[in-house]
C-alpha positions as CSV (number, residue, x, y, z in Angstrom):
1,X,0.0,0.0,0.0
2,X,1.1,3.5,-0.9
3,X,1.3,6.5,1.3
4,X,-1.6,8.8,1.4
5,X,-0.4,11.8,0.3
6,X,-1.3,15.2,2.2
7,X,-1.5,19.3,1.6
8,X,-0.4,21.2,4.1
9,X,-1.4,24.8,3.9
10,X,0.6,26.9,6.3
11,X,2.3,30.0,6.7
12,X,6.2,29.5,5.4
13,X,7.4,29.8,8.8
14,X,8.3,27.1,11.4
15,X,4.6,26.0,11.6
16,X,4.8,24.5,7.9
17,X,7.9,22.6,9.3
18,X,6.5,21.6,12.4
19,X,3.5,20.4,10.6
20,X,5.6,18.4,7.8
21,X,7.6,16.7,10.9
22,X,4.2,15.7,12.5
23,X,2.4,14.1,9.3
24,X,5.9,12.2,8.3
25,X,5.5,10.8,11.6
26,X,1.3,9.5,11.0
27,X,3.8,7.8,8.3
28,X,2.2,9.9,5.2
29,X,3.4,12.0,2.8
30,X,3.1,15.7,3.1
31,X,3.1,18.2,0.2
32,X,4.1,21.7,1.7
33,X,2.5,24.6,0.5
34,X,3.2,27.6,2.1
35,X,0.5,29.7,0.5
36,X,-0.4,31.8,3.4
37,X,1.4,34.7,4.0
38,X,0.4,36.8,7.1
39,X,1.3,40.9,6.9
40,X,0.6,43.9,9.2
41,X,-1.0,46.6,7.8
42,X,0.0,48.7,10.4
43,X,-3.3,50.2,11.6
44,X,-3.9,49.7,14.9
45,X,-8.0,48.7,15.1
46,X,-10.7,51.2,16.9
47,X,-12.0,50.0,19.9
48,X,-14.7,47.7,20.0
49,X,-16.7,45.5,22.8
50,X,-15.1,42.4,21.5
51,X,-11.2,41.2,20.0
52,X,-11.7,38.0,19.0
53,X,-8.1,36.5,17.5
54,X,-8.1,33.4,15.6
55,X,-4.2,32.8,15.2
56,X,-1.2,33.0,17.4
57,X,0.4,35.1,14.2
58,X,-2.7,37.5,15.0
59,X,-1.9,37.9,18.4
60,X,2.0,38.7,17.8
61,X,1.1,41.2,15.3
62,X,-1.4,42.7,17.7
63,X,1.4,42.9,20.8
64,X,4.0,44.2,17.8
65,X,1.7,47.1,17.2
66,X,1.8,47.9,20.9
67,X,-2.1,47.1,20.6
68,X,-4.0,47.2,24.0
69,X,-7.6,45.9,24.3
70,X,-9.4,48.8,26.4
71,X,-12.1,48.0,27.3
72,X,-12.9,45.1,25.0
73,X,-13.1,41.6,25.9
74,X,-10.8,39.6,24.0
75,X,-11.7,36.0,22.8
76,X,-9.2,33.3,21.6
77,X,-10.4,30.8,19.0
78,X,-7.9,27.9,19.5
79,X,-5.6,27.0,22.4
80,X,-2.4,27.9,20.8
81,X,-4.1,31.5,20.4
82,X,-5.3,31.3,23.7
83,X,-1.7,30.6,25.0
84,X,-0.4,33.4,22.6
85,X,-2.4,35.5,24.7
């Protein structure tokens, strides 16, 4: 039986690594493709009642930008995000 071949979508970073690494060792074989790229704009956002950050890259670019939440409640979508915070 072959190996079941496997995209892997991630920024080109060390996730993209990290998740290559992981699916060699389910014993498949990954395909990286690191279409994502992730860029600041460098606005910093008005405020609102809720932040919600889906991505650990978010929440770096958010503490690069010196960004504080106010008043608003911020949410994490995800462990690793909620760690990042």
């Amino acid at each position: 039986m072959t190996k079941p071949t496997v995209a892997v979508l991630r920024p080109d970073d060390n996730r993209i690594a990290a998740a290559v690494e992981y699916l060699r060792s389910l014993g498949v074989s990954p395909v990286a493709d690191p279409m994502l790229t992730v860029r600041s704009t460098g606005a910093t956002p008005v405020t609102a009642d809720y932040c919600i950050f889906t991505s650990r890259t978010g929440v770096q670019i958010a503490a690069e930008q010196d960004w504080q939440p106010s008043d608003s409640v911020v949410c994490a979508v995800g462990q690793q995000t909620a760690s990042a915070l």
